[in-house]
PLY file of the C-alpha trace (Angstrom):
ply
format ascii 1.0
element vertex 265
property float x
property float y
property float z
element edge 264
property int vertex1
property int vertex2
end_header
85.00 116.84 59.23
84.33 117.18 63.08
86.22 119.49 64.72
86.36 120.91 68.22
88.72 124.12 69.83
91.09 122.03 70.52
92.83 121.99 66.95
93.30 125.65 67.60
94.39 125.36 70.86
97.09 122.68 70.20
98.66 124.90 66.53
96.39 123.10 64.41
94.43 125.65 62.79
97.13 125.79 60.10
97.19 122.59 59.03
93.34 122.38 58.52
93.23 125.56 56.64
95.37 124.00 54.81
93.94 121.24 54.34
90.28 122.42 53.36
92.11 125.02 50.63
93.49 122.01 49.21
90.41 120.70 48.86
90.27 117.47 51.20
86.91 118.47 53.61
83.60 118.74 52.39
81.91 120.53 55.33
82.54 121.00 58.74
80.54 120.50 61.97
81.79 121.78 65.18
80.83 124.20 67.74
81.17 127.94 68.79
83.97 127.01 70.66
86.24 126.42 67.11
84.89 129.35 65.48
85.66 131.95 68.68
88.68 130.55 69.09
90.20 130.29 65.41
89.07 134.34 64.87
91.16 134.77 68.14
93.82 133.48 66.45
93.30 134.62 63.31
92.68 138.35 64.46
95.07 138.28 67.82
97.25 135.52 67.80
96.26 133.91 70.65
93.80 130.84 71.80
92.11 131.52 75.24
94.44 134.31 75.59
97.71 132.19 75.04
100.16 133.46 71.88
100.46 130.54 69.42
103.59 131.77 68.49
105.50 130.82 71.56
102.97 129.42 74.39
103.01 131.84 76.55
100.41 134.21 78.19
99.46 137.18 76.66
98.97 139.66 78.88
94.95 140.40 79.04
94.94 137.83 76.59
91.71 136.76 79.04
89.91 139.54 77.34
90.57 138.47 73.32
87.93 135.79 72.88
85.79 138.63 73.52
87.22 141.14 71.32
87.02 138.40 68.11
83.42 137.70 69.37
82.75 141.31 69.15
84.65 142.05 66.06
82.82 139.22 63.83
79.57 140.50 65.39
80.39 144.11 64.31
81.44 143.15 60.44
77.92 141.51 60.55
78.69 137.58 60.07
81.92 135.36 59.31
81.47 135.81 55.64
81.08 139.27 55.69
84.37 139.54 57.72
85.87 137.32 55.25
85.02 139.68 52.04
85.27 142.95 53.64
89.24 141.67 54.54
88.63 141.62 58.70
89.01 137.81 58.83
92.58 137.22 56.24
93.19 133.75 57.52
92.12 130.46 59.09
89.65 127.91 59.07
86.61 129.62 58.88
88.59 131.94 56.37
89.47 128.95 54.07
85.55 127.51 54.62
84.13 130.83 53.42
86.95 131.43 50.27
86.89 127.68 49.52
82.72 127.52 49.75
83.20 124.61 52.08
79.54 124.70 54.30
80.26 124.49 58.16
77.59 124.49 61.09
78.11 125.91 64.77
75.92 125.19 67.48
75.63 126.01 71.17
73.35 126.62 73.57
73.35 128.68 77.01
71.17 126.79 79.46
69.98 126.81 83.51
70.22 124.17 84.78
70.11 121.44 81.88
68.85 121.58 78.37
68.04 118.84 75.47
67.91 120.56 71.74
66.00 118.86 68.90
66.01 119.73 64.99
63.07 118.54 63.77
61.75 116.12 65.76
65.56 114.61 66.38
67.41 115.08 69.21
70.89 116.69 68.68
72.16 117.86 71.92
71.95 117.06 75.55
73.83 119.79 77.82
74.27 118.93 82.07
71.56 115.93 81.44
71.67 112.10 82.19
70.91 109.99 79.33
67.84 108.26 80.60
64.73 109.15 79.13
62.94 112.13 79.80
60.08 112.32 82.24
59.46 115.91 83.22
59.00 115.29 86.65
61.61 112.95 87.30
64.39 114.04 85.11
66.40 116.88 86.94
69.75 118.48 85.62
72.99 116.77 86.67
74.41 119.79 88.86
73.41 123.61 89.67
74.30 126.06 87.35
76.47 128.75 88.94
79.10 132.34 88.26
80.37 132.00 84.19
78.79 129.01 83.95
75.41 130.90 83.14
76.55 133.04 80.75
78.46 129.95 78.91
77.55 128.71 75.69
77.91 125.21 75.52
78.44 123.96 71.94
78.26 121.11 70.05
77.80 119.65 66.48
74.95 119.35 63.89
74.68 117.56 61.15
73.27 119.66 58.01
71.43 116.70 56.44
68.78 116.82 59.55
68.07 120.93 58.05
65.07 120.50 55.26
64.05 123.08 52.48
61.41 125.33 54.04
60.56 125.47 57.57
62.89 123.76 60.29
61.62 123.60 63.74
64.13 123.44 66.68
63.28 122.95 70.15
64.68 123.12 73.55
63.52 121.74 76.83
65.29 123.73 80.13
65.40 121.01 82.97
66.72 122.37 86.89
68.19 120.59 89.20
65.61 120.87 91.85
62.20 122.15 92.27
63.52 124.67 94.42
65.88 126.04 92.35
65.78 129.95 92.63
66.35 130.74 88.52
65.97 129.27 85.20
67.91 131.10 81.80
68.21 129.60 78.36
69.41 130.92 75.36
70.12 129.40 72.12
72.16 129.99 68.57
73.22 128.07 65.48
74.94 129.19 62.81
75.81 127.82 59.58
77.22 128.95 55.99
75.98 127.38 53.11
77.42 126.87 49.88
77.78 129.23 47.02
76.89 127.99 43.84
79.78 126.70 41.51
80.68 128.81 38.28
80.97 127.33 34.92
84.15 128.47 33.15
83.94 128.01 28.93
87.61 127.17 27.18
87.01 127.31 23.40
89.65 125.47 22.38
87.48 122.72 20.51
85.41 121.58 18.62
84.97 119.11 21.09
84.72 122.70 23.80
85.57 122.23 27.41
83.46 123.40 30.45
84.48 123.35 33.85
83.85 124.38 37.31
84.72 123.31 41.03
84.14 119.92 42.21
83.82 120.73 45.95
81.07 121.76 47.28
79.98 118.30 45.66
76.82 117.07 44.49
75.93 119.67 41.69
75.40 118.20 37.84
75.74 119.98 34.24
72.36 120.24 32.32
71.61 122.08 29.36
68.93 123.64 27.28
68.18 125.51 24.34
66.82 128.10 25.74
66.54 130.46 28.81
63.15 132.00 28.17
60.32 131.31 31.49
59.53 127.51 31.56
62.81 126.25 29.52
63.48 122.59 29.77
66.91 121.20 31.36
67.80 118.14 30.80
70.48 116.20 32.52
73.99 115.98 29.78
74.98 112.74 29.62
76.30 112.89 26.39
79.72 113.24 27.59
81.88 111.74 30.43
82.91 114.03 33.76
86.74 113.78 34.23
87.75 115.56 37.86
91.08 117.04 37.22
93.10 118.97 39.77
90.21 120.03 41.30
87.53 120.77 38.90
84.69 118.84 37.12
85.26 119.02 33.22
83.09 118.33 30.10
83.78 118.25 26.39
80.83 118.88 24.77
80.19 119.27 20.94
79.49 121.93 18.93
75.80 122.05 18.17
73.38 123.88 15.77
71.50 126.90 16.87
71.95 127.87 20.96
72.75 125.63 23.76
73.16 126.96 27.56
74.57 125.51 29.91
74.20 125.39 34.04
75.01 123.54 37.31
72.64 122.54 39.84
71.91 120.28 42.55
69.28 117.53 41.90
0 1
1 2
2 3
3 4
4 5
5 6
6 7
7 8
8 9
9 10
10 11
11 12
12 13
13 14
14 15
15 16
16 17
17 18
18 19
19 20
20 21
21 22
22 23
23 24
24 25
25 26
26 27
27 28
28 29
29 30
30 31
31 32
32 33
33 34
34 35
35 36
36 37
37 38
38 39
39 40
40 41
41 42
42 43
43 44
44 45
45 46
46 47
47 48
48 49
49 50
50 51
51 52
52 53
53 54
54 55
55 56
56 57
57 58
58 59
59 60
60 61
61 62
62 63
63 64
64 65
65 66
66 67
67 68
68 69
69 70
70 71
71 72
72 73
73 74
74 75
75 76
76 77
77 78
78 79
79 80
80 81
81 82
82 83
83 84
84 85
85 86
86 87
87 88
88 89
89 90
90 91
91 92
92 93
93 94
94 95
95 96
96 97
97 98
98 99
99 100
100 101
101 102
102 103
103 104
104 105
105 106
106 107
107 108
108 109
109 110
110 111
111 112
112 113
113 114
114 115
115 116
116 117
117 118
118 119
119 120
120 121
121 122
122 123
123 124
124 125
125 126
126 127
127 128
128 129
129 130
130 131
131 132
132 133
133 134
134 135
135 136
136 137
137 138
138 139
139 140
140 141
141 142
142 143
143 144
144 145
145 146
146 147
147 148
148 149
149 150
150 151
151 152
152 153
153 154
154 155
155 156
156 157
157 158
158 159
159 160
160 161
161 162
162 163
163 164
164 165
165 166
166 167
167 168
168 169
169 170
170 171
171 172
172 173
173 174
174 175
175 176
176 177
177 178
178 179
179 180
180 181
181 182
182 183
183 184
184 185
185 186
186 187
187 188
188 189
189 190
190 191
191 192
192 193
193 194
194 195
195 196
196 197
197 198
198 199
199 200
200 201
201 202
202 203
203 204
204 205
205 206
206 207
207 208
208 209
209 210
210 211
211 212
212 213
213 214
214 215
215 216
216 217
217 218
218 219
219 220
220 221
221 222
222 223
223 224
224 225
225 226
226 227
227 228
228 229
229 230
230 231
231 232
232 233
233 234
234 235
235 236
236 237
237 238
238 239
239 240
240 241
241 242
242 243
243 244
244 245
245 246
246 247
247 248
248 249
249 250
250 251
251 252
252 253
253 254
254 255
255 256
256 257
257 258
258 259
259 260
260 261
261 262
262 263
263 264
């Protein structure tokens, strides 16, 4: 899902909790904007300062983006306010206790900035869409007051990220050759998945295993063994059923040991 501050801003931070608790989004991709925003809420009760509850302005309510900013940053990260019971609702609360991955990007830039994740463009921030010749292509307008301490935020999509090493890169463009300053500064941040546990119900022969379907994409293999350098193998002897949220297996009772895991292929 694609999201933007908006959904907060309008009451519907609730719904979407709800929503990925029950299951129905598989990651989501937004900016910082959503994520300052929904802690505000979450923490304060207000979005940019107004009280969801009734609309109205909260008095200094100017002030709370910056206290949730500050009291995420404190607790260390989103998941860490999550587990350490700072953070007790809302959509980054349901992403972290649901394991639902989400990516936030922004970047801070004077005058004009274009973002690439490995070798792909992702982001173009006060810039014209034509193609970019450093000596031609200047930033749309001067960057001036909040706007230089702004971070300016926008979506990434995790399948562009590779194992190992991911280079991003950033061009600054000003809006004219005299231009007196040039800033940039840039963040992403992301939670990944935690892996799915296997629950055991012996209540066979045939014996059922289980665990969560969403995050998606993991598979059951098996081996008869767990010393260094044990074989897994794929199980295909038995059909995956998806039942009120979780993958199950019946597998057969076999001589000697058989162990069992999940794992992305």
């Amino acid at each position: 899902m694609v999201a933007g501050p908006v959904v907060v801003h309008t009451g519907g931070a609730p719904p979407l909790a709800d929503l990925i608790r029950r299951g129905y989004v598989q990651a989501l991709l937004s900016g910082n904007a959503l994520g300052v925003h929904d802690a505000e809420a979450a923490l304060l009760g207000t979005s940019l300062g107004v009280r969801m509850a009734d609309g109205r302005q909260e008095e200094h309510g100017h002030r709370n983006h910056m206290r949730a900013i500050n009291t995420i940053y404190h607790c260390g990260s989103i998941r860490q306010a999550v587990e350490n019971g700072c953070l007790r609702s809302g959509i980054l609360y349901e992403c972290v206790k649901c394991n639902v991955p989400f990516v936030l990007a922004g970047s801070l830039r004077d005058d004009g900035g274009i973002v690439y994740l490995n070798d792909t463009e992702i982001f173009r921030s006060n810039m014209t869409n034509a193609p970019v010749v450093y000596s031609t292509n200047w930033a749309v307008t001067a960057v001036g007051g909040a706007d230089e301490s702004t971070f300016f935020t926008t979506n990434v999509n995790p399948a562009l990220l590779i194992n190992g090493t991911n280079l991003l890169a950033v061009e600054i463009h000003q809006q004219s050759a005299t231009s007196s300053d040039v800033s940039f500064d840039l963040r992403l941040t992301a939670l990944s998945y935690l892996a799915p546990t296997i629950t055991f119900t012996a209540a066979g022969p045939p014996f059922e295993l289980a665990w969560p379907a969403l995050p998606g994409g993991f598979v059951l293999e098996s081996s008869p063994g767990l010393a260094p350098g044990a074989i897994w193998t794929l199980e295909t002897s038995a059909p995956l059923v998806v039942t009120n949220g979780f993958n199950k297996v019946s597998v057969e009772l076999e001589s000697g040991s058989r162990f069992y895991r999940v794992t992305r292929r």
